[in-house]
LOKOLBA-958025 format. One record per residue: residue in three letters; x, y, z of N, C-alpha, C in turn. Coordinates in steps of 0.02 Angstrom, whole numbers, plus 50000, padded with zeros to 5 digits. Example, Ala and Ser with C-alpha at 12.3 -4.5 7.8 and 13.67 -1.06 7.14 Angstrom:
residues 2
ALA506604971650390506154977550390506604983550390/SER506424988850354506844994750357506455000250394/
//
This chain:
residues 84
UNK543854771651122543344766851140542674769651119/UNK542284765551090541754769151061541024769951103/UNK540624773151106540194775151167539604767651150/UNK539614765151094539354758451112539484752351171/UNK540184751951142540614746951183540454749051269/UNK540604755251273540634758751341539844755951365/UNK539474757551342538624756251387538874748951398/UNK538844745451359538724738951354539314735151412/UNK539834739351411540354736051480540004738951557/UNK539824743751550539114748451593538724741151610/UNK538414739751566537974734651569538114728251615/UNK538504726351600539084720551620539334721151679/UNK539354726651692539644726451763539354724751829/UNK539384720451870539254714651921539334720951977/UNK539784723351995539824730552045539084735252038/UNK539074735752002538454740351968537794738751991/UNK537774731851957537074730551970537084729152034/UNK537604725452074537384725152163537214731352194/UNK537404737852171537404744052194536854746452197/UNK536494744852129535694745952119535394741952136/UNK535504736252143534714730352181534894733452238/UNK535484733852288535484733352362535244742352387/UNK535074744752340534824751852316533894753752323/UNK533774747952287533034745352272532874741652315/UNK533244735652345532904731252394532504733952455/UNK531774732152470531294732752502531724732252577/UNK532234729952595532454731052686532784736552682/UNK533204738752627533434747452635532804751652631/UNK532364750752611531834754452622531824756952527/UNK531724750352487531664752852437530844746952402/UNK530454750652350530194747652310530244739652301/UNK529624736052331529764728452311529744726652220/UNK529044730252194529094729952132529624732252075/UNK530014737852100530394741252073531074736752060/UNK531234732952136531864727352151531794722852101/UNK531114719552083530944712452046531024713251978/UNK530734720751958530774721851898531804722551889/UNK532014725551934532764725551925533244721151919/UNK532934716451952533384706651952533124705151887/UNK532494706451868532294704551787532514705951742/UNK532834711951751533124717851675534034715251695/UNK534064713351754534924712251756534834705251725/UNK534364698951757534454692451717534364691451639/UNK533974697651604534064698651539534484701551493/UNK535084706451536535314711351497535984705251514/UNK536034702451577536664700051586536744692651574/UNK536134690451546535974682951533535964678851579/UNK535984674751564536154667051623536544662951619/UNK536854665751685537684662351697537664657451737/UNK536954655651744537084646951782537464641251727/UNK537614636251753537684629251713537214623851728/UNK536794624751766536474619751772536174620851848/UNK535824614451885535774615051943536304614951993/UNK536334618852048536884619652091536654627652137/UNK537164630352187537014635452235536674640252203/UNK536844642552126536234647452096535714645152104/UNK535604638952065534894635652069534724637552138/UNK534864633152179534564634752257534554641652264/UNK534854646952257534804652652288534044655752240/UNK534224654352172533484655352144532984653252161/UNK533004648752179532174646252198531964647052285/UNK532484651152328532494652852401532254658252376/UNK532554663752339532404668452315531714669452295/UNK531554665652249530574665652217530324664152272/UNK530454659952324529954659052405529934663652429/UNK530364667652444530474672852483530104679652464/UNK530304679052373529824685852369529094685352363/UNK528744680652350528224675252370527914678452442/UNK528394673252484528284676552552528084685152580/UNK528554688352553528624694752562528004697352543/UNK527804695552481527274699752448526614696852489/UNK526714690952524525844687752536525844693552611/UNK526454693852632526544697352696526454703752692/UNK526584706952641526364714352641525714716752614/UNK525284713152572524764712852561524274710752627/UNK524504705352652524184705652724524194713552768/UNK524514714952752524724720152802524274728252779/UNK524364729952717523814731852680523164732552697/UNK522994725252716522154724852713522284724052796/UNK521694729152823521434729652874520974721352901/UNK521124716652949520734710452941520414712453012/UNK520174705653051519614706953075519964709453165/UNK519564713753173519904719653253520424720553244/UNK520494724553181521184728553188520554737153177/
//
């Protein structure tokens, strides 16, 4: 098997990448930026395996609210506001 083929099934592998987002994700106590950039490099390296709209769709766009959310919430948290 040639060490090409090998990365690239590396690549591919669905075990893998859950191992590393749930690795990175900001509630294990990992990097929010680090997580986003990691769902980005897996939706590019592993393409897009939606068909259309359906539970991905929805889970994608719960997903963009959420990290949305997260980030307006930790930036709040950041800035010192008024009598703290």
């Amino acid at each position: 098997m040639s060490e090409g083929f090998q990365r690239e099934r590396y690549l591919q592998d669905r075990r893998a990448w859950r191992l590393l987002l749930a690795r990175l994700h900001p509630d294990a106590g990992g990097d929010h930026e680090l997580f986003l950039f990691a769902c980005a490099l897996m939706d590019s390296v592993c393409g897009k395996r939606r068909s259309g709209p359906g539970l991905d769709h929805a889970f994608s766009r719960w997903r963009g609210g959420m990290d949305s959310w997260a980030s307006r919430n930790r930036e709040g948290l950041r800035r010192p506001g008024p009598g703290r």
